[in-house]
C-alpha beads as a LAMMPS data file, in Angstrom:
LAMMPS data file: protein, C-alpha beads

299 atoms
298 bonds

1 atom types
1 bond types

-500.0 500.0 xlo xhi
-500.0 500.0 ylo yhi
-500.0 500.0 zlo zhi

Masses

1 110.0

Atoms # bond

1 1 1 -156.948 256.017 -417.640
2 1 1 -160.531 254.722 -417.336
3 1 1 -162.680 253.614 -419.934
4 1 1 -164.956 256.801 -419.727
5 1 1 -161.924 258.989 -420.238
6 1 1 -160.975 256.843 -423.268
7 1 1 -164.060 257.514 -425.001
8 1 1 -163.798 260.811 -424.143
9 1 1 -161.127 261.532 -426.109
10 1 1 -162.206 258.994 -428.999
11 1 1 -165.831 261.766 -428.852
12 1 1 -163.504 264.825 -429.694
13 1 1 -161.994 263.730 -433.130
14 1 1 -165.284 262.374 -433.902
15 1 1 -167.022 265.497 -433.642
16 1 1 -163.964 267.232 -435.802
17 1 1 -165.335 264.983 -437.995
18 1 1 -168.197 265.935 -438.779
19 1 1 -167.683 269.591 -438.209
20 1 1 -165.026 269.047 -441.292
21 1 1 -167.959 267.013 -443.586
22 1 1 -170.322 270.283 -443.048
23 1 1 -167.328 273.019 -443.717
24 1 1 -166.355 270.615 -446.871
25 1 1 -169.530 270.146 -448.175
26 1 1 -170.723 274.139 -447.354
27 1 1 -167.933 275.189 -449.828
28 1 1 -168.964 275.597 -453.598
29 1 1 -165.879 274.819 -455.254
30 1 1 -165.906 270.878 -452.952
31 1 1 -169.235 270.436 -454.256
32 1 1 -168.389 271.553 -457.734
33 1 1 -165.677 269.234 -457.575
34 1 1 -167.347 266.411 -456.107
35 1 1 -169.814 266.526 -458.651
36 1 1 -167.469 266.839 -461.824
37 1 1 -165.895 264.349 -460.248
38 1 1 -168.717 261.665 -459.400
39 1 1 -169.839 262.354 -463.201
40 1 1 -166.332 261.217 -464.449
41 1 1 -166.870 258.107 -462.741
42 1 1 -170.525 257.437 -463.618
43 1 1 -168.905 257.585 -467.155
44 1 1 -166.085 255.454 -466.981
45 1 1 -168.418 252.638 -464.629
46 1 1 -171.453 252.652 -467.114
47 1 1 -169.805 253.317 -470.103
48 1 1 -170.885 250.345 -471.885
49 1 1 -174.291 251.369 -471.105
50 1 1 -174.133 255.318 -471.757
51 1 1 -172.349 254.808 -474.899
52 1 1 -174.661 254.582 -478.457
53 1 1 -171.655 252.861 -479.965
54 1 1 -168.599 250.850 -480.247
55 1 1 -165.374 253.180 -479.742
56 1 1 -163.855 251.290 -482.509
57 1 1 -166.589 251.170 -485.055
58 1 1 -166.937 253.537 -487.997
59 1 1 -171.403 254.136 -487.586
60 1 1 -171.159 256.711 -490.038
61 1 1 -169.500 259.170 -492.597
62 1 1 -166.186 260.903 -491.585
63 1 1 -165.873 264.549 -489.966
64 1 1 -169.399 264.248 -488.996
65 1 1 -169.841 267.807 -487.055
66 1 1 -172.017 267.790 -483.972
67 1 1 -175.627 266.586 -484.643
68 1 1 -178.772 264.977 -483.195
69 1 1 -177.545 261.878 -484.224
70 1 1 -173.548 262.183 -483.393
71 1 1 -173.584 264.810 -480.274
72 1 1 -169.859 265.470 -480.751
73 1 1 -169.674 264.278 -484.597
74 1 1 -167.569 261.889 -485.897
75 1 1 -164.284 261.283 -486.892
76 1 1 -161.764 260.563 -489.803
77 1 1 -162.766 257.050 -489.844
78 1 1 -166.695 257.653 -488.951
79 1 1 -166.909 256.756 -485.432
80 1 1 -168.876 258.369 -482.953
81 1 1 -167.079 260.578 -480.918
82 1 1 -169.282 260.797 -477.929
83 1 1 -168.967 256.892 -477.711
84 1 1 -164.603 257.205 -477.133
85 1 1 -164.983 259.746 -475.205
86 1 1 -166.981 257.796 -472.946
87 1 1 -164.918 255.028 -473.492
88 1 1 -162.189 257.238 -472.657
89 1 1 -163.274 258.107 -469.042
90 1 1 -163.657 254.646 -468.261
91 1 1 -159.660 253.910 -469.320
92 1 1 -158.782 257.335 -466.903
93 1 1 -161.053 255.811 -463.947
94 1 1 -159.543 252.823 -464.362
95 1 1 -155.987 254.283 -464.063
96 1 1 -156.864 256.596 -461.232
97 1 1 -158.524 254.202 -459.215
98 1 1 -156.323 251.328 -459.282
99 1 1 -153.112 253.737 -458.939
100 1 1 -154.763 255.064 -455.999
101 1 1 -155.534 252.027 -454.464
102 1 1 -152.132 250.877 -454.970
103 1 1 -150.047 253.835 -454.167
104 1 1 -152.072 254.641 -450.696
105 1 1 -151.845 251.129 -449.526
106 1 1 -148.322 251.876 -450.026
107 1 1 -148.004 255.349 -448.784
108 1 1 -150.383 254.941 -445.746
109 1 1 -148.189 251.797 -444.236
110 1 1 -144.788 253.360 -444.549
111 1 1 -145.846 256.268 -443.639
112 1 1 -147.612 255.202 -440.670
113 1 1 -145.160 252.880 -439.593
114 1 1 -142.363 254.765 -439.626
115 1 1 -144.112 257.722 -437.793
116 1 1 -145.344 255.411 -435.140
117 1 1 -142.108 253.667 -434.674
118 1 1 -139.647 256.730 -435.074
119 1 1 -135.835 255.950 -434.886
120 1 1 -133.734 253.656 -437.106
121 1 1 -137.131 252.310 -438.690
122 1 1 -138.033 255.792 -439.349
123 1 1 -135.025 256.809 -441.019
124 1 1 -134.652 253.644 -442.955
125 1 1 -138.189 253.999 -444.582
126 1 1 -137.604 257.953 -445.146
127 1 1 -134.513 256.894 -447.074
128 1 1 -136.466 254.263 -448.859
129 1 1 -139.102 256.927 -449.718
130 1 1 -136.369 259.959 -450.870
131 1 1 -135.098 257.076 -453.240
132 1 1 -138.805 256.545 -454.848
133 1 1 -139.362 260.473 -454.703
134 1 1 -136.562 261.030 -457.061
135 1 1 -137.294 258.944 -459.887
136 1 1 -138.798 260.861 -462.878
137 1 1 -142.251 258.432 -463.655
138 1 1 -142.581 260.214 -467.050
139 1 1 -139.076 258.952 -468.150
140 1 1 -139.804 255.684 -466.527
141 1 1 -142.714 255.234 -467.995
142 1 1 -141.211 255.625 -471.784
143 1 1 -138.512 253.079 -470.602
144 1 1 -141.111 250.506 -468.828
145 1 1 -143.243 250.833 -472.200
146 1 1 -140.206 250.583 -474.506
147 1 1 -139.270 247.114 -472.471
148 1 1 -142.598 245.817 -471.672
149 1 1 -144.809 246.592 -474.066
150 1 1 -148.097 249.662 -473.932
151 1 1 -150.498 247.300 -471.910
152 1 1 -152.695 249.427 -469.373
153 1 1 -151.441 247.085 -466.536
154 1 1 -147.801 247.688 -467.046
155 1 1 -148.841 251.572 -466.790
156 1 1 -151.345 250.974 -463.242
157 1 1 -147.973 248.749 -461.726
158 1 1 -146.002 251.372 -462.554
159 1 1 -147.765 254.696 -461.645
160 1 1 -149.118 252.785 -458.524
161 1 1 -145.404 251.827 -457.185
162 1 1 -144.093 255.460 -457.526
163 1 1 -146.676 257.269 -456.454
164 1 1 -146.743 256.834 -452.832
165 1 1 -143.928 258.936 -451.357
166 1 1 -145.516 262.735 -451.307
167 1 1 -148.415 260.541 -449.107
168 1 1 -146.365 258.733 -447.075
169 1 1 -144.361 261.927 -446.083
170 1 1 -147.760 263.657 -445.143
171 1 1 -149.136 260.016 -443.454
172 1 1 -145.723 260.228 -441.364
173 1 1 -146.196 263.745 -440.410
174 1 1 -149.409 263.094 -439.434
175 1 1 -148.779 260.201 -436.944
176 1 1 -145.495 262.092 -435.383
177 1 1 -148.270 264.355 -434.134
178 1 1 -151.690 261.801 -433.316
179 1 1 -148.886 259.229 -431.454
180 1 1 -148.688 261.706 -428.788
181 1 1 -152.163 262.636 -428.118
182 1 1 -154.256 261.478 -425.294
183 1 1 -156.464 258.761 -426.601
184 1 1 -153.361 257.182 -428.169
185 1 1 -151.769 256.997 -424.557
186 1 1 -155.376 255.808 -423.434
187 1 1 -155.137 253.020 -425.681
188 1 1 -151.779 252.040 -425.130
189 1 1 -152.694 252.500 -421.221
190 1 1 -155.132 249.752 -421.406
191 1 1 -153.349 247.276 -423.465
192 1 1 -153.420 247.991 -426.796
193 1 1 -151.204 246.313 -429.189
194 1 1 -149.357 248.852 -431.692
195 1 1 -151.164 247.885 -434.647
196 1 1 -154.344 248.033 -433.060
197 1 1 -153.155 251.792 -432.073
198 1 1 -151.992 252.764 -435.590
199 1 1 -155.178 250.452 -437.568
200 1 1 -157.944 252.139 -435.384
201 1 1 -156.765 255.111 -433.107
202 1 1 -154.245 256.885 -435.633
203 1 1 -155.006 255.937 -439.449
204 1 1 -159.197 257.043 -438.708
205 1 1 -157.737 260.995 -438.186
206 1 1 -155.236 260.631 -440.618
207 1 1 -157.214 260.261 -443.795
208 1 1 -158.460 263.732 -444.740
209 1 1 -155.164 264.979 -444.888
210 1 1 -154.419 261.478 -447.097
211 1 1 -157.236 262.382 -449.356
212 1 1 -155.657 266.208 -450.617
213 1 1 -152.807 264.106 -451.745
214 1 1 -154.723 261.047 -453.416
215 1 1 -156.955 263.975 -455.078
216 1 1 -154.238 265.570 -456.548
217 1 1 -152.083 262.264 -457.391
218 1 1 -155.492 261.125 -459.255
219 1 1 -155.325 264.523 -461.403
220 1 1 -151.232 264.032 -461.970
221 1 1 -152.140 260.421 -463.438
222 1 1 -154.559 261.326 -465.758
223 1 1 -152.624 263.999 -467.168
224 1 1 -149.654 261.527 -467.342
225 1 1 -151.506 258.934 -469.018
226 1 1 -153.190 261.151 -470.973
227 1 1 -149.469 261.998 -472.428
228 1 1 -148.220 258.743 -472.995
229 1 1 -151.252 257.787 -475.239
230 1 1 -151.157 260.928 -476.853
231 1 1 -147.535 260.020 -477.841
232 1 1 -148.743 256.640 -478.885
233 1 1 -147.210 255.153 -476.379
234 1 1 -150.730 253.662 -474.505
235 1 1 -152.933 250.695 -475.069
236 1 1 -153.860 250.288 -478.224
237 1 1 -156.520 248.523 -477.463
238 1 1 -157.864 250.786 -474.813
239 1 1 -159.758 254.407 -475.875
240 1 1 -158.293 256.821 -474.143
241 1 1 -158.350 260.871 -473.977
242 1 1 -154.597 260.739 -475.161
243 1 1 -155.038 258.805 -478.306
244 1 1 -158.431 261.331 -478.955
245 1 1 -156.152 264.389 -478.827
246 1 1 -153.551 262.549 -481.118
247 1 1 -155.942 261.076 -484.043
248 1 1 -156.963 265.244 -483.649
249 1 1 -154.262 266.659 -484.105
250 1 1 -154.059 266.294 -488.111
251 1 1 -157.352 267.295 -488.452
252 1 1 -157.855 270.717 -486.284
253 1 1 -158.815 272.808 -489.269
254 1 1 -161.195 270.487 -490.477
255 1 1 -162.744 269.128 -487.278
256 1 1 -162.387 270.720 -484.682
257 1 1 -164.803 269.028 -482.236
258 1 1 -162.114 265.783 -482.429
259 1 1 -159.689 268.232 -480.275
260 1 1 -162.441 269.885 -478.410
261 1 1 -163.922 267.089 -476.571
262 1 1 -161.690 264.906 -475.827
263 1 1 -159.607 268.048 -474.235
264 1 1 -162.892 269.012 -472.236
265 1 1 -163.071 265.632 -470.981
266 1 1 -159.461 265.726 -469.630
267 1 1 -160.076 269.467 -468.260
268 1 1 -163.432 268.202 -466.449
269 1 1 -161.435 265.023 -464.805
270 1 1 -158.164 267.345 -463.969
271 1 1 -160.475 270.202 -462.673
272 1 1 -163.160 268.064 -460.545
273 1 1 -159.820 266.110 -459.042
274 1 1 -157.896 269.667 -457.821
275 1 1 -161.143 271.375 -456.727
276 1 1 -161.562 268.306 -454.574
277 1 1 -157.995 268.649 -453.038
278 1 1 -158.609 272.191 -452.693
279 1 1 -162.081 271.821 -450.604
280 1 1 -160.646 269.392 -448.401
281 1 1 -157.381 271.359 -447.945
282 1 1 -159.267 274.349 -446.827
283 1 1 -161.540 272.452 -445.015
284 1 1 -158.263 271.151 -442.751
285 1 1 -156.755 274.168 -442.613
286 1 1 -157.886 276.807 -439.254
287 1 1 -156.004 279.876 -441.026
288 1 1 -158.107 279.277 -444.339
289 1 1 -161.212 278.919 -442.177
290 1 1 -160.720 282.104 -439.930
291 1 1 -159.947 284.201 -443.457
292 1 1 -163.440 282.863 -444.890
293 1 1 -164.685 284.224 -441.125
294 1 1 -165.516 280.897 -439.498
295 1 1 -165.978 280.772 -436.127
296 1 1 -164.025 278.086 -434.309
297 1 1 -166.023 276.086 -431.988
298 1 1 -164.739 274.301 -428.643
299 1 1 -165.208 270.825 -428.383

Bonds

1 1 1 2
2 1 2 3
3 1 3 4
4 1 4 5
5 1 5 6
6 1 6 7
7 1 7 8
8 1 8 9
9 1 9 10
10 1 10 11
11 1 11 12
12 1 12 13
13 1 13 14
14 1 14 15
15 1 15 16
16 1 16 17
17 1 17 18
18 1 18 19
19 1 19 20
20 1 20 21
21 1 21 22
22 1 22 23
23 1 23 24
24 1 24 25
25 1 25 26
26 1 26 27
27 1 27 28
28 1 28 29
29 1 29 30
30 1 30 31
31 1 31 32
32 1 32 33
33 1 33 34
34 1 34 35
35 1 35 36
36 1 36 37
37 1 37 38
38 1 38 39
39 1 39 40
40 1 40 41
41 1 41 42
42 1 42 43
43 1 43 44
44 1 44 45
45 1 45 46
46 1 46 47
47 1 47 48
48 1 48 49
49 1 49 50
50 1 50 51
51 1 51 52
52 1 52 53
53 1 53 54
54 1 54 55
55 1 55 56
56 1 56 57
57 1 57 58
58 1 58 59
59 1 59 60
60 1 60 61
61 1 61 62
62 1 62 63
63 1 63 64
64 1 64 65
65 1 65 66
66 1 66 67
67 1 67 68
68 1 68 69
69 1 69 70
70 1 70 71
71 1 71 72
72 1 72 73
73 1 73 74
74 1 74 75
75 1 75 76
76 1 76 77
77 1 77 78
78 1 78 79
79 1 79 80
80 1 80 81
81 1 81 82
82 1 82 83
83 1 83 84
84 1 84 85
85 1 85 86
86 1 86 87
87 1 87 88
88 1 88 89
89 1 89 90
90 1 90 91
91 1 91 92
92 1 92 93
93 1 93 94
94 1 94 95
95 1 95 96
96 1 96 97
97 1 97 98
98 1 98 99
99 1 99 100
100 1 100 101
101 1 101 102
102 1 102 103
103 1 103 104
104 1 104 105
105 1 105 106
106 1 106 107
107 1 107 108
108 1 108 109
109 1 109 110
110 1 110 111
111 1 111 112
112 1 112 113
113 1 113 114
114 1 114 115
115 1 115 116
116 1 116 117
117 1 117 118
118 1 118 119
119 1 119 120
120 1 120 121
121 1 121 122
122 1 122 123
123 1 123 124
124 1 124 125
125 1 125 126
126 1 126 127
127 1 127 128
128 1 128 129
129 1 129 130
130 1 130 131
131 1 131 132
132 1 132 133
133 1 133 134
134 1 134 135
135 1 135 136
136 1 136 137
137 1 137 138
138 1 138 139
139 1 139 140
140 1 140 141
141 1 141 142
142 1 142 143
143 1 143 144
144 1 144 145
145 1 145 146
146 1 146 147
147 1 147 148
148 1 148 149
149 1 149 150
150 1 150 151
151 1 151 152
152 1 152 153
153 1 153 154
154 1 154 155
155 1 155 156
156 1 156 157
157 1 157 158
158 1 158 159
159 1 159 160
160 1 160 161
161 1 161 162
162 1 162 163
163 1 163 164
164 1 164 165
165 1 165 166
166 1 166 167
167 1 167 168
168 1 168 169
169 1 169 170
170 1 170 171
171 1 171 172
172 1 172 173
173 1 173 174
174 1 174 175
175 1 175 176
176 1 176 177
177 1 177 178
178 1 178 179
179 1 179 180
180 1 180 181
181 1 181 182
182 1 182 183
183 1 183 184
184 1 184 185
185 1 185 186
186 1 186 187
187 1 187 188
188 1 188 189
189 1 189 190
190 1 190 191
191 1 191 192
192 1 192 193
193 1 193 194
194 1 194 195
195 1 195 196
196 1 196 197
197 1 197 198
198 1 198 199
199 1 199 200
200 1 200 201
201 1 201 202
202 1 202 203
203 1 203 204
204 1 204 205
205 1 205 206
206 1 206 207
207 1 207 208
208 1 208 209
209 1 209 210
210 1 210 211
211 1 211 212
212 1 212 213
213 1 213 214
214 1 214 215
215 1 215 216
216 1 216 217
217 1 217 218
218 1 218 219
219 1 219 220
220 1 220 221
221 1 221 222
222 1 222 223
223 1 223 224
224 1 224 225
225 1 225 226
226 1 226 227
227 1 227 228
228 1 228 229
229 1 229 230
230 1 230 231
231 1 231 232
232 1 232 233
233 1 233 234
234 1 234 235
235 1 235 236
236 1 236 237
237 1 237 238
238 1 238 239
239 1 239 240
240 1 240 241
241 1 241 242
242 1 242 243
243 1 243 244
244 1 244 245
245 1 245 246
246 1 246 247
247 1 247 248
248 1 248 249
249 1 249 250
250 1 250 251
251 1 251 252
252 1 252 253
253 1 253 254
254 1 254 255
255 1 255 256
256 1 256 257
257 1 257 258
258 1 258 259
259 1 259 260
260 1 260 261
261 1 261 262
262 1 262 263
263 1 263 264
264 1 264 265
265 1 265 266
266 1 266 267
267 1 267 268
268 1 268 269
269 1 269 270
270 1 270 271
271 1 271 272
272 1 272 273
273 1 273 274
274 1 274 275
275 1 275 276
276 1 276 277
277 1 277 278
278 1 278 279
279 1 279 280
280 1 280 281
281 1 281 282
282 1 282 283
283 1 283 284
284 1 284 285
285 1 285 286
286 1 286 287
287 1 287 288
288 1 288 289
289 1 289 290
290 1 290 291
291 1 291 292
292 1 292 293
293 1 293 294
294 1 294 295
295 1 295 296
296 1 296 297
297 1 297 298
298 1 298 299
């Protein structure tokens, strides 16, 4: 095949592309999501600079309700509650993003490698991945803090190395299918070494369907870590969303804006994360499209 023909076929997915980026960003609930999203992370990145106060520090009387001064009051021990929750999203973006970055560096090499290779090496890493799949992380995660200690880095190892099968089952799917398309046998017509195939022909089409299953994995972790500090069982030296909902908890009738927020925040993070998934799900999906009465267009 000549070069003309390979870029050709390199134009087609290209233009998918972009024709996905438009349908994604024309749909209300992706931007919805992207935005309560990217305000999550804004948060947790400039938290030291959006929060009035230390987390830790009492800056004024206790049960404080909602004021000018303390926008979501105060708690027992007279410390700004807008400040830890603040402080809290930067502890959830820190989970979610280093999870994520761990568990889809994971995900998207087994799975690619053992859909590109297929046979023995394909089984083997399937096995591998069934073996990960069943482990319950909640359980583990009580047993990892019970023998290592709460620290937040013993939680990110953790989550990170057992959250990669569901993507590497949909990376692995994915490649079964690209492998045999034309501008992979283009490539591999003129020379192309396998990882060259996999790093810049296959892996380039096979991240939108990776990012439904980071979204959701992002929403799963913050939830689960969201539990474990809630059960005291997270950095104490971290303020969390978890250990929010758990000072609360004594105090509802009292104060109620110590449950409130900290249970919005985790509902805003959780919500932003599965709209997300959601847009770009529909986004992939033809049948979803035709229902909202897209027109498909040739390429």
């Amino acid at each position: 095949m000549t070069d003309t023909a390979l870029v050709l076929t390199e134009v087609r997915p290209r233009v998918r592309r972009r024709r996905w980026l438009r349908r994604f960003l024309g749909t209300g609930s992706g931007v919805l999501g992207l935005v309560l999203t990217l305000t999550v992370l804004v948060l947790g990145v400039f938290a030291e600079s959006i929060a009035p106060h230390d987390p830790f520090r009492a800056v004024g009387g206790p049960f404080q309700p909602p004021s000018g001064q303390h926008s979501m009051g105060t708690d027992d021990l007279g410390r700004d509650l807008f400040s830890a929750v603040v402080a809290g999203a930067r502890t959830s973006m820190t989970v979610v993003v280093a999870v994520s970055a761990i568990s889809a560096a994971i995900g998207l090499v087994v799975g690619a490698v053992a859909g590109y290779r297929g046979g023995l090496v394909d089984d083997g890493l399937m096995r591998v991945t069934e073996m990960f799949q069943s482990v319950p992380r909640f359980f583990l995660a009580l047993l990892v803090v019970a023998l290592f200690g709460s620290g937040l880095s013993n939680l990110i190892l953790l989550l990170g190395v057992t959250s990669w099968p569901l993507l590497a089952r949909v990376v692995r799917t994915e490649t079964l299918s690209l492998r045999e398309r034309e501008f992979v046998g283009a490539a591999r017509a003129l020379g192309a070494s396998n990882a060259r195939i996999v790093i810049g022909h296959i892996l380039p089409h096979v991240v939108p369907a990776a990012l439904v299953i980071i979204a959701l994995m992002g929403s799963r972790v913050i939830l689960l870590e969201a539990s474990l500090s809630f059960l005291g069982l997270g950095d104490p030296n971290a303020m969390s969303w978890g250990l929010l909902a758990n000072n609360a908890q004594s105090f509802m009738r009292v104060a109620w804006w110590m449950a409130v927020f900290p249970g919005l925040a985790i509902l805003v993070a959780v919500l932003g994360l599965n709209l997300l998934s959601d847009a770009i799900n529909n986004a992939l999906n033809p049948h979803v499209r035709r229902r909202r009465g897209d027109r498909p267009q040739p390429v």
